[in-house]
BAFI-3210 file (N, C-alpha, C; in Angstrom, 3 decimals, decimal comma, padded with zeros to 6 digits):
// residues 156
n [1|2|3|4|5|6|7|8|9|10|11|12|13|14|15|16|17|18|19|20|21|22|23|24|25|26|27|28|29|30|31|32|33|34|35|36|37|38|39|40|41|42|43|44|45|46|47|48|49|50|51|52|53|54|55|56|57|58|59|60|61|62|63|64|65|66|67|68|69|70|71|72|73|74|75|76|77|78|79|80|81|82|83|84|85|86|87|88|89|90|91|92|93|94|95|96|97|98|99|100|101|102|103|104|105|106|107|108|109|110|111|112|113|114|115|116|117|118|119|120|121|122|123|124|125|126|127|128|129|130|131|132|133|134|135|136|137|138|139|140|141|142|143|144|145|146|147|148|149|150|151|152|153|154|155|156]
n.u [012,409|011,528|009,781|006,654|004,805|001,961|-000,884|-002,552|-004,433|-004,883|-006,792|-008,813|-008,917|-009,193|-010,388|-009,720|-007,611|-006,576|-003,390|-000,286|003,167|006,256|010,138|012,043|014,667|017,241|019,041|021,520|021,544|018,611|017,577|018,045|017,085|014,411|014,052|014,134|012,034|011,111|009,133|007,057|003,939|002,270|001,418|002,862|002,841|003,493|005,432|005,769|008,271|009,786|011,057|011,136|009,644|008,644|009,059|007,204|007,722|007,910|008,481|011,637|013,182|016,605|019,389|021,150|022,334|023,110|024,994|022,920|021,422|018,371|015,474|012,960|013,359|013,403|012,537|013,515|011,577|011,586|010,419|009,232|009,984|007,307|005,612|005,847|004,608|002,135|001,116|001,740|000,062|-002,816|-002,840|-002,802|-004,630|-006,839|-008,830|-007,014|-004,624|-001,430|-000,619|001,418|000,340|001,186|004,501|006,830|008,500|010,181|011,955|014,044|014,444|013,185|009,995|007,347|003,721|001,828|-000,923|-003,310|-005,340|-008,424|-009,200|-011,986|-015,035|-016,282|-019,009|-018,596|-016,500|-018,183|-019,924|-018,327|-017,094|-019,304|-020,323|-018,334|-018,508|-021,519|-020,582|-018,902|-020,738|-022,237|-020,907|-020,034|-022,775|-023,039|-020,810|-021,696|-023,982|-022,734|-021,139|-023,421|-024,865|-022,758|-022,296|-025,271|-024,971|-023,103|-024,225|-026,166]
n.v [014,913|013,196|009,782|007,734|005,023|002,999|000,738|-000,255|-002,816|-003,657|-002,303|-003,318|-006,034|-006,610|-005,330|-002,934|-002,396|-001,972|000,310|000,636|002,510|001,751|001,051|000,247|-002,420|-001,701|-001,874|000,446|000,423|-000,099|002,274|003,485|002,770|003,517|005,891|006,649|005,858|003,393|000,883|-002,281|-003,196|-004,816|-007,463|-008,007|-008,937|-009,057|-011,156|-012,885|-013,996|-015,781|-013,375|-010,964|-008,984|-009,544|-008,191|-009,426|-010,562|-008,164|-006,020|-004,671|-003,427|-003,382|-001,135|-000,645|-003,343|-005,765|-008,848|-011,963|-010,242|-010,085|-009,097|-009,919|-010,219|-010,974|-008,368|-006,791|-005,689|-002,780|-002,681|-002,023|-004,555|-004,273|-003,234|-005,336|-007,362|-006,673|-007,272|-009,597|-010,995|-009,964|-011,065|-013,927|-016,433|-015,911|-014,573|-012,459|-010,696|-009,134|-006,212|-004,833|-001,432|001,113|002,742|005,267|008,630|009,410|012,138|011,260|008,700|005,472|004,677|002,009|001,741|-000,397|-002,669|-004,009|-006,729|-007,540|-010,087|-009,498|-010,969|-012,503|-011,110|-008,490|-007,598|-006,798|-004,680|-002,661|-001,810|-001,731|000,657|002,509|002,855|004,488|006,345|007,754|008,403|010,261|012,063|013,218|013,779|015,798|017,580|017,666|019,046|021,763|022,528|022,805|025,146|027,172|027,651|028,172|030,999|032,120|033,158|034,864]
n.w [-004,140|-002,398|-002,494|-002,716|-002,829|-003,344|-002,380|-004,189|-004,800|-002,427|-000,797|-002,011|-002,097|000,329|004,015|005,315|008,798|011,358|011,165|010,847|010,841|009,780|009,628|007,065|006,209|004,052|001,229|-000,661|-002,998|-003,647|-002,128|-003,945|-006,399|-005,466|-004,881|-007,867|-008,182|-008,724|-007,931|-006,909|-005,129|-005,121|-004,917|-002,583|000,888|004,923|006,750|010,042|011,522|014,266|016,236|014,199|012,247|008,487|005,221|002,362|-001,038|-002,026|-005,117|-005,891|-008,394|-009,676|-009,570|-011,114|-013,139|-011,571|-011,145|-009,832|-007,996|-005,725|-006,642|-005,391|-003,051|000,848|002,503|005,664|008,167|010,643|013,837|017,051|019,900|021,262|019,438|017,842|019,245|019,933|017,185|016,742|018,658|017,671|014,667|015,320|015,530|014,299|011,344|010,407|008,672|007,368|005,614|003,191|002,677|001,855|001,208|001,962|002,106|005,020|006,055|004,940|005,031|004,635|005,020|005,581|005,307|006,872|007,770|009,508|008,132|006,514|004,601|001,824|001,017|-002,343|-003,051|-001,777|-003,009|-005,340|-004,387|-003,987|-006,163|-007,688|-005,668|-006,467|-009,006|-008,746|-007,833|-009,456|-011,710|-010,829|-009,891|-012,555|-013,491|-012,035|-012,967|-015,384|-015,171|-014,231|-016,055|-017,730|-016,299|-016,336|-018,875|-019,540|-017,750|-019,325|-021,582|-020,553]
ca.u [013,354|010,707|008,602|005,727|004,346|000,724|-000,766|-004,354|-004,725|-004,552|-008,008|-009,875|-009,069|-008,973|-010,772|-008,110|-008,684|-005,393|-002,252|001,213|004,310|007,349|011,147|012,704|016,221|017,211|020,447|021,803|020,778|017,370|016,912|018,034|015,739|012,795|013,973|013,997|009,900|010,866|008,747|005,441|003,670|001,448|001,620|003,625|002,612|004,150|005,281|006,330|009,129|010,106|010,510|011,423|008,781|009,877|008,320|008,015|007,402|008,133|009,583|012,497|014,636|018,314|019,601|021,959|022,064|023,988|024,898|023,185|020,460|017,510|014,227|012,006|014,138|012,480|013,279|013,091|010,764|011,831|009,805|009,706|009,009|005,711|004,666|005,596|003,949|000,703|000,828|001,413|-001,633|-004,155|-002,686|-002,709|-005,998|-007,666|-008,555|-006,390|-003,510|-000,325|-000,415|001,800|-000,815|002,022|005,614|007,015|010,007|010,166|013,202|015,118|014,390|012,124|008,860|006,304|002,528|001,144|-002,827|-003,931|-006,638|-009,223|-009,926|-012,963|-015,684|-016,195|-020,110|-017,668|-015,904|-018,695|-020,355|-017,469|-016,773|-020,334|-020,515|-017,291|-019,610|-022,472|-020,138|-018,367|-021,588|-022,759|-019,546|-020,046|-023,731|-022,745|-019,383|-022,383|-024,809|-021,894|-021,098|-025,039|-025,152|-021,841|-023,099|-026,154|-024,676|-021,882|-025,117|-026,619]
ca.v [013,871|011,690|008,844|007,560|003,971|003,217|-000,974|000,006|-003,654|-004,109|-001,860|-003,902|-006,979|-006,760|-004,361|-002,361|-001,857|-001,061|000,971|001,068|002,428|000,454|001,457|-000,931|-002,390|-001,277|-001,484|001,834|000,814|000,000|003,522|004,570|002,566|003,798|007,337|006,980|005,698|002,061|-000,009|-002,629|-003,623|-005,674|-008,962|-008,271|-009,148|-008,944|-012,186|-012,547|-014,950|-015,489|-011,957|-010,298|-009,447|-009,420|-007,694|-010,756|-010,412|-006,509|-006,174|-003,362|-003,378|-003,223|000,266|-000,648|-004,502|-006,491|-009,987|-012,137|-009,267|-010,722|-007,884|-009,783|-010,855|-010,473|-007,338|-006,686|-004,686|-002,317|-002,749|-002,019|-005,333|-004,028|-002,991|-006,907|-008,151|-006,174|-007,372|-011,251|-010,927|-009,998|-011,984|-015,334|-017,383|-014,897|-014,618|-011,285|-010,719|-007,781|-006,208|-002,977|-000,220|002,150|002,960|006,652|009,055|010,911|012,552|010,644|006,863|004,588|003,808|001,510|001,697|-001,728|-002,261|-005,295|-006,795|-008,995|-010,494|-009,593|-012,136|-011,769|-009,721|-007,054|-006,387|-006,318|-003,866|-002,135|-001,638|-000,954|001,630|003,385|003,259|005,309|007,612|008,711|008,970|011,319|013,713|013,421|014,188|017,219|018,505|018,308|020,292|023,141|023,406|023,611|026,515|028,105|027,848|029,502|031,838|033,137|033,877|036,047]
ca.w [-003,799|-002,114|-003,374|-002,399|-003,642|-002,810|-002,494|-004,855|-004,580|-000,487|-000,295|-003,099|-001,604|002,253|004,359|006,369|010,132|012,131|010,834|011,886|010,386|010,478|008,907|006,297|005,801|002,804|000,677|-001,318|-004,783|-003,370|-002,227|-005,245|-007,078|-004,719|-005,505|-009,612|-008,861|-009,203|-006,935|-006,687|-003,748|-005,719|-004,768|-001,179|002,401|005,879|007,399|011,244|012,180|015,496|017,308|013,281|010,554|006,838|003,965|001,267|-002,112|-002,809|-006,318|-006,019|-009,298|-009,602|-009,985|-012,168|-013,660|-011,168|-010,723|-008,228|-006,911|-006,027|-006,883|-004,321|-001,598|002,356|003,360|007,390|009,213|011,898|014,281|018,753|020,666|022,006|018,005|017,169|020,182|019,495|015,967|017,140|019,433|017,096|013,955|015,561|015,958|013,472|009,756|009,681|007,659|007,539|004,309|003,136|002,398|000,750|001,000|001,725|002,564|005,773|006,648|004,371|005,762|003,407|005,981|005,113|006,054|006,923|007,735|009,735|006,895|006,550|003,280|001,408|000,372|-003,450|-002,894|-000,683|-004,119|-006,452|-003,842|-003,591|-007,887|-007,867|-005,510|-006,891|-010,250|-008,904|-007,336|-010,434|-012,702|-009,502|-010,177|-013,466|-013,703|-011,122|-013,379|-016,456|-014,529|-013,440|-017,320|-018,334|-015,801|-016,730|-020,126|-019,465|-017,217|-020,213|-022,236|-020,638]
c.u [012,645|009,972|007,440|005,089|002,941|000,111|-001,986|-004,994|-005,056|-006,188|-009,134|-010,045|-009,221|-009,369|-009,744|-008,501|-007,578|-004,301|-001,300|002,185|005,740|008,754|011,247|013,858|016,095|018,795|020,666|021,288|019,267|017,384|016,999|017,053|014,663|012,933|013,983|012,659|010,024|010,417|007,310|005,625|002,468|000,997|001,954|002,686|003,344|004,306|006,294|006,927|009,782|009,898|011,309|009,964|009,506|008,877|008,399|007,648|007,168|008,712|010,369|013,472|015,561|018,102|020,486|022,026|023,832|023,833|024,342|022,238|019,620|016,070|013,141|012,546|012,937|013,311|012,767|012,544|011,649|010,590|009,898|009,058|007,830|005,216|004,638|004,493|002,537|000,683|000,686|000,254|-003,023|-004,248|-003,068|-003,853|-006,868|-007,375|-007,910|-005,127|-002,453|-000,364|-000,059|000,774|000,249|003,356|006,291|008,456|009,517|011,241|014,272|015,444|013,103|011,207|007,868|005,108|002,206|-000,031|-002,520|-005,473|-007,248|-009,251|-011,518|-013,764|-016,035|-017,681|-019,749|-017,238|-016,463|-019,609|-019,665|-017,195|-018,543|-020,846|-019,366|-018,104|-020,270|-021,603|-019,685|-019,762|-022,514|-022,127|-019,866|-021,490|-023,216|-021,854|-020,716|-023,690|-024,128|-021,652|-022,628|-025,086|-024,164|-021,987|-024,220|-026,179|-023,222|-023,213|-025,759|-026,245]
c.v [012,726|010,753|008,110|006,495|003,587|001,016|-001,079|-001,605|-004,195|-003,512|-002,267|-005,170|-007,677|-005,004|-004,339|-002,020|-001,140|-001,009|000,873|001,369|001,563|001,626|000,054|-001,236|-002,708|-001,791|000,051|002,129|000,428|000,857|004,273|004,126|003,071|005,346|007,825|006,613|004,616|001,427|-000,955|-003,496|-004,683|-006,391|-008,808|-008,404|-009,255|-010,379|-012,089|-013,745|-015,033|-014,226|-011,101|-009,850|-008,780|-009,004|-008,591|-010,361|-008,672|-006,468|-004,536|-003,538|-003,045|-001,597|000,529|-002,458|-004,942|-007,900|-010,862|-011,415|-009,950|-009,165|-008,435|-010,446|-010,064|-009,362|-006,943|-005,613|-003,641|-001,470|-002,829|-003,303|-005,394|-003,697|-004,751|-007,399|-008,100|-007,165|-009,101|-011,470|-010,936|-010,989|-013,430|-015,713|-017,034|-014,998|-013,283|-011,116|-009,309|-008,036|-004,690|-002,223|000,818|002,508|004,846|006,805|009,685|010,891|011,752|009,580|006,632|004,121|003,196|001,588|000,082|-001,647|-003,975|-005,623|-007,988|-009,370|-010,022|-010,713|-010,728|-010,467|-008,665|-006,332|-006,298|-005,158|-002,521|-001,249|-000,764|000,620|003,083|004,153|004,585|006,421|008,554|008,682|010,124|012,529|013,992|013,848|015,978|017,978|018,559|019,346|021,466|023,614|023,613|024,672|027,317|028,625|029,211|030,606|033,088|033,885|034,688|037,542]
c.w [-003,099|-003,030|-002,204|-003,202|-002,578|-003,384|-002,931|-004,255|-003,352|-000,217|-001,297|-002,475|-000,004|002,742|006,213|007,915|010,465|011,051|011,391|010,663|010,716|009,055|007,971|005,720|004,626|001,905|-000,282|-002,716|-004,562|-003,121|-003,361|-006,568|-006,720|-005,502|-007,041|-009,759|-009,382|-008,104|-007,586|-005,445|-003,947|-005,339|-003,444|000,119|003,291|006,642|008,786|011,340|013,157|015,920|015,951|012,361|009,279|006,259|002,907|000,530|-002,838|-003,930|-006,254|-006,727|-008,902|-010,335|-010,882|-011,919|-012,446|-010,879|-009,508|-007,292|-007,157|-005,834|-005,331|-003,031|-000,491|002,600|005,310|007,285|010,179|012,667|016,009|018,718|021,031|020,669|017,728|018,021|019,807|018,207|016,072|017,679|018,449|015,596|014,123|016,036|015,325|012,177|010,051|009,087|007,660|005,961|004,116|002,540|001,282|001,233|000,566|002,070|003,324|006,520|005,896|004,313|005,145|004,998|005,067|006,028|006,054|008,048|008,403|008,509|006,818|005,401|003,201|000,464|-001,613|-003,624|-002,447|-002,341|-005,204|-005,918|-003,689|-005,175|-008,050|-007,175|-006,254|-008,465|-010,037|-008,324|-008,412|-011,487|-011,682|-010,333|-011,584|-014,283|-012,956|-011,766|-014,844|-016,295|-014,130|-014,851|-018,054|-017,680|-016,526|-018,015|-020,210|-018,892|-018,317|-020,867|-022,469|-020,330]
res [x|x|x|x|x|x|x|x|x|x|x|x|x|x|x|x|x|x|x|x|x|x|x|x|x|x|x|x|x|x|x|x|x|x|x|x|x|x|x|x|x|x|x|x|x|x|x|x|x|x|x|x|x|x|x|x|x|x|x|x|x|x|x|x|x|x|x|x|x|x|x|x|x|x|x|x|x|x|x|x|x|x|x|x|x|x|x|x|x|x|x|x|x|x|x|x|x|x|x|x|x|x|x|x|x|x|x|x|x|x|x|x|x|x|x|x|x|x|x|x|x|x|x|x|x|x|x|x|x|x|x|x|x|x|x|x|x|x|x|x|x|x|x|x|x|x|x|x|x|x|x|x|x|x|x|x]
***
């Protein structure tokens, strides 16, 4: 009955430092969209207005085709005074940025993860693609060395 939506894009493009969970006002056919596994976090970021922050650009389909819904409307944060405050403090005067990390269920209330993030320069993400490279021809030298043994280990 849970879901779980994940922001692939947020750790390719911005390197994540601090975490916080936060709740999010929701309406009924938005949870029920979240719970049929309709979401993207694609595109979205966290913006702070006065003493609120909003989730902008989330796309959460209609759960059934209604007039008038808007998919990426701001949805609010819930968030304590002393979590905003913190989050005003280090945002402001700084390249860093609020960006949702991933989107869960616990206990039955839609939380979102959001990551304070820096942007990455573009050498970060060809360092980054590249190392992911040598990692999987690693595993994959290592999963063809476990079947050459297993191999030679049925044989004899």
């Amino acid at each position: 009955m849970g879901f779980n939506f994940f922001n692939r894009k947020a750790s390719f493009k911005y390197s994540l430092e601090d975490k916080l969970e936060a709740g999010i006002a929701l309406t009924g056919t938005e949870i029920k969209s979240l719970r049929s596994g309709r979401m993207s976090l694609a595109e979205a970021f966290v913006h702070i207005r006065g003493a609120e922050a909003f989730l902008i650009n989330s796309f959460i389909p209609a759960f059934q085709p209604s007039p008038g819904y808007d998919p990426r409307r701001p949805r609010k944060l819930l968030l304590h005074r002393s979590q905003l405050a913190a989050l005003v403090g280090k945002t402001s005067g700084t390249n860093l940025t609020l960006v949702p990390v991933r989107v869960y269920n616990r206990r039955g209330l839609a939380k979102v993860e959001i990551a304070l993030a820096k942007g990455k320069r573009q050498f970060d993400k060809r360092k980054a693609l590249k190392d992911r490279e040598i990692k999987l021809e690693a595993e994959q030298a290592l999963r063809g060395d476990k079947l050459a043994f297993q191999q030679d280990s049925a044989t004899k």
